[in-house]
KEKE-3310 file (N, C-alpha, C; in steps of 0.2 Angstrom, whole numbers, plus 5000, padded with zeros to 4 digits):
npx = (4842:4859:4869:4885:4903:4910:4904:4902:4888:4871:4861:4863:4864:4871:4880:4887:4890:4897:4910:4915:4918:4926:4937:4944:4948:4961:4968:4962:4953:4953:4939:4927:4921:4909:4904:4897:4901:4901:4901:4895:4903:4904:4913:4922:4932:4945:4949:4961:4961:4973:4973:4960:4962:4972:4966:4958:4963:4970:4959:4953:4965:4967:4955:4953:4953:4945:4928:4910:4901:4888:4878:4870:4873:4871:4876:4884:4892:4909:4910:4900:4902:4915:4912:4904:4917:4925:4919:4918:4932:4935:4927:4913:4895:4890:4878:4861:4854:4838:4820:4822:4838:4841:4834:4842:4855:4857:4853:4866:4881:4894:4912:4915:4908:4904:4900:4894:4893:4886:4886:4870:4865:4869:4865:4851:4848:4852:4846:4830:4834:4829:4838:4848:4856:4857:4867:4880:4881:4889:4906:4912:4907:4910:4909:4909:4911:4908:4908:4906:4898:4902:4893:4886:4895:4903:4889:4887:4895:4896:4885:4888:4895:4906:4914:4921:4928:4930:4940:4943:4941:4933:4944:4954:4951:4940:4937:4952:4960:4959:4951:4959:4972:4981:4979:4988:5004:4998:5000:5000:5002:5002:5001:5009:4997:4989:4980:4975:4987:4987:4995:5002:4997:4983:4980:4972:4968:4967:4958:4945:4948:4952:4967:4972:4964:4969:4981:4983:4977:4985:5000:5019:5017:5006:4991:4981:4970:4954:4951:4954:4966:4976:4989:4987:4996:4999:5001:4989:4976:4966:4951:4948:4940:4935:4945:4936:4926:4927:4922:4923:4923:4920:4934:4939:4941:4932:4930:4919:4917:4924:4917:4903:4906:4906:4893:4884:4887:4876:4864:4851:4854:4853:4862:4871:4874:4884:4886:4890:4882:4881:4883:4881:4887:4897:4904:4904:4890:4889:4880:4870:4862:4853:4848:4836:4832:4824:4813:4817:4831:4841:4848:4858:4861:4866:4878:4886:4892:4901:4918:4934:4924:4922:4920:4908:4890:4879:4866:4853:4844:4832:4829:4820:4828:4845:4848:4853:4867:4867:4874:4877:4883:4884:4876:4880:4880:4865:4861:4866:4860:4847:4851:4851:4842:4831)
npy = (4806:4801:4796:4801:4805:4812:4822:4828:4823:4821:4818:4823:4811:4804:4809:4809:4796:4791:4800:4794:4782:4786:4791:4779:4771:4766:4771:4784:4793:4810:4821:4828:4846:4855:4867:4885:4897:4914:4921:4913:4904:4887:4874:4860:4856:4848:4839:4833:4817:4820:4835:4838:4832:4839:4852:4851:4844:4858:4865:4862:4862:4875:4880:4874:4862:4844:4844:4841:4845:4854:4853:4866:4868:4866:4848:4847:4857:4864:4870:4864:4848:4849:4852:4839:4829:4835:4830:4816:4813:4817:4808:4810:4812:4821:4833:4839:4855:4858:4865:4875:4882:4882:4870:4861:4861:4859:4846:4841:4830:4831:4833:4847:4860:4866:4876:4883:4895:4906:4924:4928:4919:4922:4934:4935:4927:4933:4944:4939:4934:4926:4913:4914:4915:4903:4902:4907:4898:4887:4884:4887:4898:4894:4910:4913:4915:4926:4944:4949:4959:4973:4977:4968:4958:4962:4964:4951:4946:4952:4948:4936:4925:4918:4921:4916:4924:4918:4915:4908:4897:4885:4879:4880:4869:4873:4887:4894:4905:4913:4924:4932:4926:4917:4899:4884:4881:4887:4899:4917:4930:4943:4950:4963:4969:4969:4955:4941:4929:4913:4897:4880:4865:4864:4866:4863:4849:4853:4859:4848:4841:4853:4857:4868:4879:4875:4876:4892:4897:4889:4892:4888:4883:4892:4898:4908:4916:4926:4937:4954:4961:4966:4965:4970:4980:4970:4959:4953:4947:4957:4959:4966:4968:4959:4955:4956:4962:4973:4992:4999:5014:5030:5028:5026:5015:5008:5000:4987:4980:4990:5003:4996:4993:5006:5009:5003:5008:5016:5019:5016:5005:4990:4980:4979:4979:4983:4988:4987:4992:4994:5010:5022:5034:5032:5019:5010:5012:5016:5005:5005:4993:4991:4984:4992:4998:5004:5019:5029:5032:5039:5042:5051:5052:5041:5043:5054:5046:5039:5040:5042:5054:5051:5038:5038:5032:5030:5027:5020:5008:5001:4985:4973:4963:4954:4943:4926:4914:4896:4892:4902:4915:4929:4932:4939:4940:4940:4952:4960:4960:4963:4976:4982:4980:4990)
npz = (5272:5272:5285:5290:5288:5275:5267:5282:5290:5296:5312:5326:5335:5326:5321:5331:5334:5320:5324:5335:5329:5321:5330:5334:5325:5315:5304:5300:5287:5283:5290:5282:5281:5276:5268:5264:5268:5269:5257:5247:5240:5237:5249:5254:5267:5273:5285:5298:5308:5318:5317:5324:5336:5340:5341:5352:5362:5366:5367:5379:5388:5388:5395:5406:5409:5404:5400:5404:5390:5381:5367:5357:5344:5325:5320:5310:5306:5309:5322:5332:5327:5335:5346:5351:5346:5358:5369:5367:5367:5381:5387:5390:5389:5378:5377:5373:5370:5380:5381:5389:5396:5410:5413:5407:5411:5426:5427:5420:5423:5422:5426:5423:5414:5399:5385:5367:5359:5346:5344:5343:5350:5364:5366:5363:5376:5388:5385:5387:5401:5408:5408:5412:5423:5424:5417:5421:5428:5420:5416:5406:5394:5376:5367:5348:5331:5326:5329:5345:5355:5365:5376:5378:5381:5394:5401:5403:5411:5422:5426:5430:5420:5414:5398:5385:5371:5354:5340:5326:5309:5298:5293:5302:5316:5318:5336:5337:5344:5358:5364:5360:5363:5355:5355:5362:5353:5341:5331:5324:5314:5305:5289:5276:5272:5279:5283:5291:5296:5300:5308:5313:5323:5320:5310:5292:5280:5266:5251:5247:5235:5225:5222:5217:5225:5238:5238:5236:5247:5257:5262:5263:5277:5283:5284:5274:5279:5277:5285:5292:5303:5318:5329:5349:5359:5369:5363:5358:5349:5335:5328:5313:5301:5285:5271:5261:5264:5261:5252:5241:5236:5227:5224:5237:5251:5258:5276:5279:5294:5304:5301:5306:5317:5324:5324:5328:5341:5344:5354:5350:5342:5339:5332:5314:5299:5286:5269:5250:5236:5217:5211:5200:5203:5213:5211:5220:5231:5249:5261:5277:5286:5299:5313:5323:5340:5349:5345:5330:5320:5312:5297:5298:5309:5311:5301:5309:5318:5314:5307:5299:5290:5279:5277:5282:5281:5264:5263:5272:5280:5286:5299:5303:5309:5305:5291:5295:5293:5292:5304:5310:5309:5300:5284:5273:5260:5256:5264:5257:5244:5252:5251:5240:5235:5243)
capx = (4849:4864:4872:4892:4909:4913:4906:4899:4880:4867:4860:4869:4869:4873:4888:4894:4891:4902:4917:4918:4922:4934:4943:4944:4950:4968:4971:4954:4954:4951:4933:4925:4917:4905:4904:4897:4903:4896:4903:4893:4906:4904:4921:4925:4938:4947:4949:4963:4960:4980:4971:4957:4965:4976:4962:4954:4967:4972:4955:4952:4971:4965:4948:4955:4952:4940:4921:4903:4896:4880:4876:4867:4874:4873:4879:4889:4896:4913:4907:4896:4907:4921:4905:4907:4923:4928:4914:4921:4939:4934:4925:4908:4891:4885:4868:4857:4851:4832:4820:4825:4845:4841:4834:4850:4859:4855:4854:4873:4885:4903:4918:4914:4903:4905:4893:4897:4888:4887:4884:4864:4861:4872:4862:4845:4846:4854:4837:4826:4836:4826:4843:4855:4859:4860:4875:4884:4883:4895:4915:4916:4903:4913:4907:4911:4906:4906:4910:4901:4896:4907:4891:4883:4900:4900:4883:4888:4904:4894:4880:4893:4896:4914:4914:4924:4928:4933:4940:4945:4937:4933:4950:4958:4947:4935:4941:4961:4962:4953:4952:4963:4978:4981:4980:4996:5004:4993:5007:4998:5006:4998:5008:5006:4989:4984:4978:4979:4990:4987:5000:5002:4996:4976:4977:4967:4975:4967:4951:4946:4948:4952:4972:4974:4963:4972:4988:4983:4977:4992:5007:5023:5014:5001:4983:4979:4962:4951:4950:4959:4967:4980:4990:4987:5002:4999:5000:4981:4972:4960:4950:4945:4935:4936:4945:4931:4919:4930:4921:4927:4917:4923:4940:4938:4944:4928:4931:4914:4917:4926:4908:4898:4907:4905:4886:4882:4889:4870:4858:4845:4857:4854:4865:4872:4879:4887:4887:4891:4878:4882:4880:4884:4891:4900:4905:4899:4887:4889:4874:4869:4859:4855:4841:4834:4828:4818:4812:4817:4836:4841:4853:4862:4861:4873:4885:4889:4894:4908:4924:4933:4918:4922:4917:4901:4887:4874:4860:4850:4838:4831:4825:4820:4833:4850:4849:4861:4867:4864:4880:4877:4886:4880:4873:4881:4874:4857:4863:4867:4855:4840:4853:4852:4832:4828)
capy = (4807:4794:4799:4804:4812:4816:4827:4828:4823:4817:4821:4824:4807:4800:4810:4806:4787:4791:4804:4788:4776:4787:4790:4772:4769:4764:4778:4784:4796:4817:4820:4833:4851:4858:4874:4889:4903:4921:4923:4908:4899:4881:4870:4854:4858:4842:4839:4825:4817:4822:4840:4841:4831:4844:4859:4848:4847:4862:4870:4858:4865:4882:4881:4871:4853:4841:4843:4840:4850:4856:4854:4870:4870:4861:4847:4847:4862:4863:4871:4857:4844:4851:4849:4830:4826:4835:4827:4809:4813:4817:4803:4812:4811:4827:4836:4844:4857:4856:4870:4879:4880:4880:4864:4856:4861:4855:4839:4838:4829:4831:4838:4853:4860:4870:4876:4886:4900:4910:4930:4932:4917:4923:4942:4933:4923:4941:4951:4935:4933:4917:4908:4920:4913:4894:4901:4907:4889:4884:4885:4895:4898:4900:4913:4912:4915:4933:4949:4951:4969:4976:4979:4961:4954:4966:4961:4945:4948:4956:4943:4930:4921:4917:4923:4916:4924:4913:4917:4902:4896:4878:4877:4880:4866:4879:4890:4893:4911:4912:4932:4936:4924:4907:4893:4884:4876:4890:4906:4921:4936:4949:4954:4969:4971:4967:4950:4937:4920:4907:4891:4876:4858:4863:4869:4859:4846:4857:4860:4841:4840:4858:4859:4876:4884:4874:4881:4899:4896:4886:4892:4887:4883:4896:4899:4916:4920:4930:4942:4957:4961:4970:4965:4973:4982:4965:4952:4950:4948:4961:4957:4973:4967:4954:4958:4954:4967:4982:4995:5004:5018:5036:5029:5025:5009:5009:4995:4989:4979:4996:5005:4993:4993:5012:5011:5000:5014:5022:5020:5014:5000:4981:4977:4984:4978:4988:4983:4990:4993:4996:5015:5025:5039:5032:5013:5005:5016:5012:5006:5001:4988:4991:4984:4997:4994:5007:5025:5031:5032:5045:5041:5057:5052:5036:5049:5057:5041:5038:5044:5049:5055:5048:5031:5037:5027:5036:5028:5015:5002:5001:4979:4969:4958:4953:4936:4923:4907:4890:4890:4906:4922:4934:4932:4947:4940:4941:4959:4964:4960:4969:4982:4983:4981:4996)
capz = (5270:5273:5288:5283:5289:5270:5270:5288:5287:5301:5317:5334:5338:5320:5319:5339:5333:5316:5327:5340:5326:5316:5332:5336:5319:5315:5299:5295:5280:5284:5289:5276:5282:5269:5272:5258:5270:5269:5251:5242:5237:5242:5248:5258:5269:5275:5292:5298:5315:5322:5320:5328:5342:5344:5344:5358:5368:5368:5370:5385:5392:5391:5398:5415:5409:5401:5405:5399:5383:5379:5360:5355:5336:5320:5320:5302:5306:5313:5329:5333:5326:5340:5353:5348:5346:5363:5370:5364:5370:5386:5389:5393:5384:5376:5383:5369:5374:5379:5382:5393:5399:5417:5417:5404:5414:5430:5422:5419:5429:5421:5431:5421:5411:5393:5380:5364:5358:5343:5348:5344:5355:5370:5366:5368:5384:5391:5384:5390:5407:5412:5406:5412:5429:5420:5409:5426:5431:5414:5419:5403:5389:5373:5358:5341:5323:5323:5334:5349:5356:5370:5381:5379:5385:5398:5404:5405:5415:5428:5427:5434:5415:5410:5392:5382:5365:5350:5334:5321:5307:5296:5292:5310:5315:5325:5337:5339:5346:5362:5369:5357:5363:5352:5358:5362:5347:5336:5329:5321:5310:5303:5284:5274:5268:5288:5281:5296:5294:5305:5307:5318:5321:5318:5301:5289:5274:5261:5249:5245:5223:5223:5224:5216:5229:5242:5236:5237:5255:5262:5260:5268:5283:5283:5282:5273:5282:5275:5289:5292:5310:5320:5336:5352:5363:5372:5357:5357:5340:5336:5319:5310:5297:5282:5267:5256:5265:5257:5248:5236:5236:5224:5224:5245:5253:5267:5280:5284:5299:5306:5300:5309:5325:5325:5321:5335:5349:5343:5359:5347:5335:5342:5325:5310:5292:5281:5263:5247:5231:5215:5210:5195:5202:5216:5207:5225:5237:5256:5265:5281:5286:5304:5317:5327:5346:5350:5342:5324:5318:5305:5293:5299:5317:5309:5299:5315:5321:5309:5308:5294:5287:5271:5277:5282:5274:5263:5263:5278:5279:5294:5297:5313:5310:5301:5292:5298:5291:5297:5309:5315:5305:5296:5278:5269:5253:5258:5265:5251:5240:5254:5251:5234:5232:5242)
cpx = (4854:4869:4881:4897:4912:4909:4903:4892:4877:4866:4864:4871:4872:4879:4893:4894:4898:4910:4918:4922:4926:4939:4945:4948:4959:4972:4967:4955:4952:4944:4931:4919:4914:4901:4901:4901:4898:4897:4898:4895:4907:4911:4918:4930:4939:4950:4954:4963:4966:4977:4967:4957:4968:4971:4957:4960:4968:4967:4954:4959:4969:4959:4951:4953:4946:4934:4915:4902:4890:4882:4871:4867:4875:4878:4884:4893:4904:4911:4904:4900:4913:4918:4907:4911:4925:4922:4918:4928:4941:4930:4917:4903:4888:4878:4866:4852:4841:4827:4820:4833:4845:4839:4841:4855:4860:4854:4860:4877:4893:4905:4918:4911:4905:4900:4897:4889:4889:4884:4875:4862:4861:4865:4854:4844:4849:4847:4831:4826:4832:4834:4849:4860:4860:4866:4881:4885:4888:4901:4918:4909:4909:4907:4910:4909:4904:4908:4907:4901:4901:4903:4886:4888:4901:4894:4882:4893:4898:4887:4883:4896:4903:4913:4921:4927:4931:4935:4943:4939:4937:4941:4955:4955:4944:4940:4948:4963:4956:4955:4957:4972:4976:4983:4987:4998:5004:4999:5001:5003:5001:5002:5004:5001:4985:4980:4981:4981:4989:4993:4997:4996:4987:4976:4975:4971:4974:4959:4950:4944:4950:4962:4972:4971:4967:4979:4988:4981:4982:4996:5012:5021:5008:4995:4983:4972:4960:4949:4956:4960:4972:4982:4989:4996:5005:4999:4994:4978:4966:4958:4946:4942:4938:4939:4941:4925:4923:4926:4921:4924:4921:4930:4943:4938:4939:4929:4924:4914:4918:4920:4904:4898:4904:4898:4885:4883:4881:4866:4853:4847:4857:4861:4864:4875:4879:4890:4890:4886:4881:4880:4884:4888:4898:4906:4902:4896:4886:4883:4874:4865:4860:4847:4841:4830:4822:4818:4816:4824:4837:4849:4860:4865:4869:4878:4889:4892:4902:4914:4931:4925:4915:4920:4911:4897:4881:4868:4858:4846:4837:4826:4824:4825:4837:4848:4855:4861:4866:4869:4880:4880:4881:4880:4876:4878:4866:4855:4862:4863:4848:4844:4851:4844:4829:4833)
cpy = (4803:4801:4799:4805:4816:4816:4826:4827:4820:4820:4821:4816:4803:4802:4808:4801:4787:4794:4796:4783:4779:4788:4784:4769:4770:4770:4780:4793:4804:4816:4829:4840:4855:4862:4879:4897:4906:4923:4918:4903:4891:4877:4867:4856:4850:4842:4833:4825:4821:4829:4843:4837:4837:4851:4856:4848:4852:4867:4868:4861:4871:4884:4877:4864:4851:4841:4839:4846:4850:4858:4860:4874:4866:4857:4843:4852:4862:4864:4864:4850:4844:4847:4840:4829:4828:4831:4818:4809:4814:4812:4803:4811:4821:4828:4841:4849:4856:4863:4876:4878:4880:4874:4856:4855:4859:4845:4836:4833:4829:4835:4845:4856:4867:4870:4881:4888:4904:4919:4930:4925:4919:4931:4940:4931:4929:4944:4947:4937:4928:4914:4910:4918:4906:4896:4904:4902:4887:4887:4889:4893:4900:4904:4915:4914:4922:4939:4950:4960:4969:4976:4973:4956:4954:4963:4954:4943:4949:4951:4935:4926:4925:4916:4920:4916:4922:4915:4909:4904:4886:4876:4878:4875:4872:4884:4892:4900:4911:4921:4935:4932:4917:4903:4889:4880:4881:4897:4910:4928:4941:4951:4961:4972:4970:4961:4947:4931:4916:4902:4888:4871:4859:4863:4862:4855:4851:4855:4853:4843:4848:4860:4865:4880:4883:4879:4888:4898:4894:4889:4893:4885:4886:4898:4906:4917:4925:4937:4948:4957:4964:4965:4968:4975:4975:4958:4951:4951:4952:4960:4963:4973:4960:4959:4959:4961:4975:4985:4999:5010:5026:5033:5027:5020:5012:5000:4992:4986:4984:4999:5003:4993:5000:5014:5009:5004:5016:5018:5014:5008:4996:4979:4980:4979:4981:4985:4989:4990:4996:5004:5018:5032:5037:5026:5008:5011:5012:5014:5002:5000:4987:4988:4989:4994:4999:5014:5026:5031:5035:5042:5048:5058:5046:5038:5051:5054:5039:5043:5039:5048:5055:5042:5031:5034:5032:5033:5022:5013:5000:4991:4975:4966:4955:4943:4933:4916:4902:4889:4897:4914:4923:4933:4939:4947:4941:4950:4963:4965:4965:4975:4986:4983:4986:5002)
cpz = (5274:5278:5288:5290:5284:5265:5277:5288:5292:5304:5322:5335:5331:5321:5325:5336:5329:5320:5331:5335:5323:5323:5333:5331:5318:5308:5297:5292:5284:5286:5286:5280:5276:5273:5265:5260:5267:5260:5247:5239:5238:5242:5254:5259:5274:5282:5297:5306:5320:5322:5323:5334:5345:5346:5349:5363:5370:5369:5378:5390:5392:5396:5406:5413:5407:5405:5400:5393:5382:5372:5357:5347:5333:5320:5317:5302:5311:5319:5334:5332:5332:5346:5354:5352:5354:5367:5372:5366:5379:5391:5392:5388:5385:5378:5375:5372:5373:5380:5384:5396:5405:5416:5413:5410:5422:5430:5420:5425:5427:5426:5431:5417:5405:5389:5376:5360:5352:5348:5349:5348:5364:5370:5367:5374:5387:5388:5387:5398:5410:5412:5410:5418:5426:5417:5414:5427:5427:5420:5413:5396:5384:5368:5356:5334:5322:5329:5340:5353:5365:5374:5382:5382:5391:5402:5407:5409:5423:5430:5431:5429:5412:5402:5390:5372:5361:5343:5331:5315:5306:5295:5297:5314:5320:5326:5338:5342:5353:5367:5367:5358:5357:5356:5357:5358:5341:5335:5324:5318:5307:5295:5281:5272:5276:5286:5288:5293:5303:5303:5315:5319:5319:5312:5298:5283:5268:5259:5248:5237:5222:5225:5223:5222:5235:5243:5238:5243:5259:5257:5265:5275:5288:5281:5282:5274:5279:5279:5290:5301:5311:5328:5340:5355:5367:5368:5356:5350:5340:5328:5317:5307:5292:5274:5262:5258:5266:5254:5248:5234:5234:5228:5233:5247:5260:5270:5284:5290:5305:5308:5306:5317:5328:5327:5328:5342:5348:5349:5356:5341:5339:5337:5319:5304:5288:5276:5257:5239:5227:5215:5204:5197:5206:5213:5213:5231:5242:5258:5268:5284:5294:5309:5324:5335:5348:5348:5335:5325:5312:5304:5296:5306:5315:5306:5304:5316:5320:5306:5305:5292:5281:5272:5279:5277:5270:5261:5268:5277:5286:5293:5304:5313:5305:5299:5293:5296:5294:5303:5312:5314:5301:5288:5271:5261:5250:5259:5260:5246:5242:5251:5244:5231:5235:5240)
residu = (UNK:UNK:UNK:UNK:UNK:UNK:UNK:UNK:UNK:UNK:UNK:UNK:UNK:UNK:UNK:UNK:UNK:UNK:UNK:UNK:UNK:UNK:UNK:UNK:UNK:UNK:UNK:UNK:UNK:UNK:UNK:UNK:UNK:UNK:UNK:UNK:UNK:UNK:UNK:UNK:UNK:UNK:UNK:UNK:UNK:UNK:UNK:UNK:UNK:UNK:UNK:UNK:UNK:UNK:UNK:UNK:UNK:UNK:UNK:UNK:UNK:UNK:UNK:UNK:UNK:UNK:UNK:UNK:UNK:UNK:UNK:UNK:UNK:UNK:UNK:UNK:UNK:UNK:UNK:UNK:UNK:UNK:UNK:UNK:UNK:UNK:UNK:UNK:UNK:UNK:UNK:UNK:UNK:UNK:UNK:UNK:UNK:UNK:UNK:UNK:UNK:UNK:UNK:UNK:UNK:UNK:UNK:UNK:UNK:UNK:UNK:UNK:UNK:UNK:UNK:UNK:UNK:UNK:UNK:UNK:UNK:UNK:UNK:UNK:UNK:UNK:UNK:UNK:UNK:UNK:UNK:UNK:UNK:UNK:UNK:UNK:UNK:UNK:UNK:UNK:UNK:UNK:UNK:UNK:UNK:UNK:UNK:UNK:UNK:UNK:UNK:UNK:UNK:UNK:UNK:UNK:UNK:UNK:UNK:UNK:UNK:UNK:UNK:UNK:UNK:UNK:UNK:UNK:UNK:UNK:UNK:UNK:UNK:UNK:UNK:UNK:UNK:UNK:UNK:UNK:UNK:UNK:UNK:UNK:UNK:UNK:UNK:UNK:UNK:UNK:UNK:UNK:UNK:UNK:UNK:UNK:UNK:UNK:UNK:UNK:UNK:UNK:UNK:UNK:UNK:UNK:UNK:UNK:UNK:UNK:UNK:UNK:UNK:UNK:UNK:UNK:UNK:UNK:UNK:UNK:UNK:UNK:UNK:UNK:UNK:UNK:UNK:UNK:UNK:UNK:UNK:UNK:UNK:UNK:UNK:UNK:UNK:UNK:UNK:UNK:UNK:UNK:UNK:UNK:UNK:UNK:UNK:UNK:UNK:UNK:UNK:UNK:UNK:UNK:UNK:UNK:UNK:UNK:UNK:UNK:UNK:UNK:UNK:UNK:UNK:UNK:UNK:UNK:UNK:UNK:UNK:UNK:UNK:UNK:UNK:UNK:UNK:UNK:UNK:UNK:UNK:UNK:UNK:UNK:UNK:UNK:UNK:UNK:UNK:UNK:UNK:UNK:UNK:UNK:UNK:UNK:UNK:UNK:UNK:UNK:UNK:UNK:UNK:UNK:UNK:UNK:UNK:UNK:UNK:UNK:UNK:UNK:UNK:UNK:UNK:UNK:UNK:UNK:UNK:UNK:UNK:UNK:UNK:UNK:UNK:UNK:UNK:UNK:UNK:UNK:UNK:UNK:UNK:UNK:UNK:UNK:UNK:UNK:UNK:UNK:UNK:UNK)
# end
């Protein structure tokens, strides 16, 4: 395969080679993320360099200044692509990671040292713990790409590792919210349906050949994110769920991100998805889709869990493990489908 930026295509160093010549370049054209997301729908989101300078800078001003990176994500995926480009602006060479993160890391010499993380690789190297003291040594780990558990974070706090949670998506280039604040530049709103907007110099030019969808995405300045959310007392972003993972269930607006966060207080839930399956009596029956760590789980032991107890789920699927896309979120279409066959 012919290594690319439109859409993004190649190995780590193919595409550091391609990021160095477009920044170099005197007006070089968007470079294209081809993305299907969790939904299936596939899009080219276009990318213009004026923006993801500015989500490097401004990650780099948050974190305490330019350092080295450790590539440990695809790298066609924004995420990765990010790794790069800051990478390349800082004037450092990227570190892929290698066997083990204690010896990558040892191995660096930048001013300061970064790595980016989805949640189930950071929940590994904590259940491993060979790695765990290497990810102290970072100046900040971030993660991204989906919610991380409140006692995995926690464990990492207390392990000496500066966590840092990241919300964005393709279209914010990466991260643009970091622990709930936006990065500076980045403006966030909340309107009436609790849909979040994002604005400011990251957003993205739009879908590439698709105006009408760009259109319904931007408006006036606005990225209408797919995600629902609420501000804290403190302005901080809290994301509730995705508007897409509603289910309508007897007439019942169940939230399943809400669900899921509930499910995981159980002793015995590593991880939970909560879907929704056709049903005749209900129009969608809620089911969750949960990995068990140790001893049995009753479906009634996870009822309890939820509250109202009209969003309880009513039937479970016990699995070793959620699948997760190639960038590191969860697969709800895959979900849903286990869901749907047993």
């Amino acid at each position: 395969m012919t290594s690319s930026l439109r859409p993004v295509r190649g190995t780590a160093s193919e595409v550091l080679a391609l990021l160095r010549a477009w920044e170099a370049a005197e007006d070089p054209e968007p470079l294209l993320i081809e993305t299907s997301g969790s939904t299936g729908r596939p899009k080219r989101v276009a990318l213009s360099r004026d923006a993801m300078r500015a989500s490097v800078a401004a990650t780099h001003e948050r974190l305490g200044g330019p350092g080295q990176w450790v590539l440990n994500l695809p790298p066609t995926y924004v995420a990765g692509v990010q790794v790069l480009l800051r990478s390349v602006l800082a004037g450092t060479e990227p570190v892929l990671l290698g066997d083990h993160l204690h010896e990558t890391v040892v191995g660096m010499t930048g001013p300061r040292r970064y790595i980016s993380l989805v949640p189930t690789q950071l929940e590994r190297i904590l259940d491993n713990g060979y790695d765990t003291g290497a990810l102290a040594r970072f100046d900040a780990v971030l993660v991204g790409g989906g919610p991380l558990r409140k006692q995995a974070r926690t464990e990492a706090e207390v392990a000496g590792i500066r966590v840092v949670q990241t919300y964005g998506m393709s279209e914010t280039c990466g991260g643009c919210v970091y622990d709930g604040v936006p990065l500076d530049g980045v403006a966030l709103k909340i309107d009436a349906d609790d849909q979040v907007l994002v604005s400011g110099p990251v957003l993205f030019d739009g879908y590439d050949g698709e105006p009408e969808r760009t259109a319904e995405a931007l408006r006036d300045g606005w990225f209408r994110t797919d995600d629902l959310g609420r501000l804290d007392e403190d302005g901080r972003l809290q994301i509730t769920g995705r508007a897409d993972d509603v289910v309508i269930s007897g007439g019942l607006k169940v939230p399943a991100g809400a669900v899921e966060r509930m499910l995981v207080g159980h002793p015995s839930v590593d991880d939970a998805a909560v879907v929704g399956v056709p049903d005749p009596e209900w129009g969608e029956r809620v089911v969750a889709v949960v990995v068990t760590r140790d001893g049995a789980v009753t479906l009634e032991e996870l009822r309890d869990l939820v509250e109202p107890r009209q969003w309880a789920p009513r039937r479970m699927l016990a699995v070793h493990g959620l699948p997760l896309l190639a960038n590191g979120k969860l697969d709800r279409l895959a979900v849903r489908q286990w869901a749907a066959d047993a």
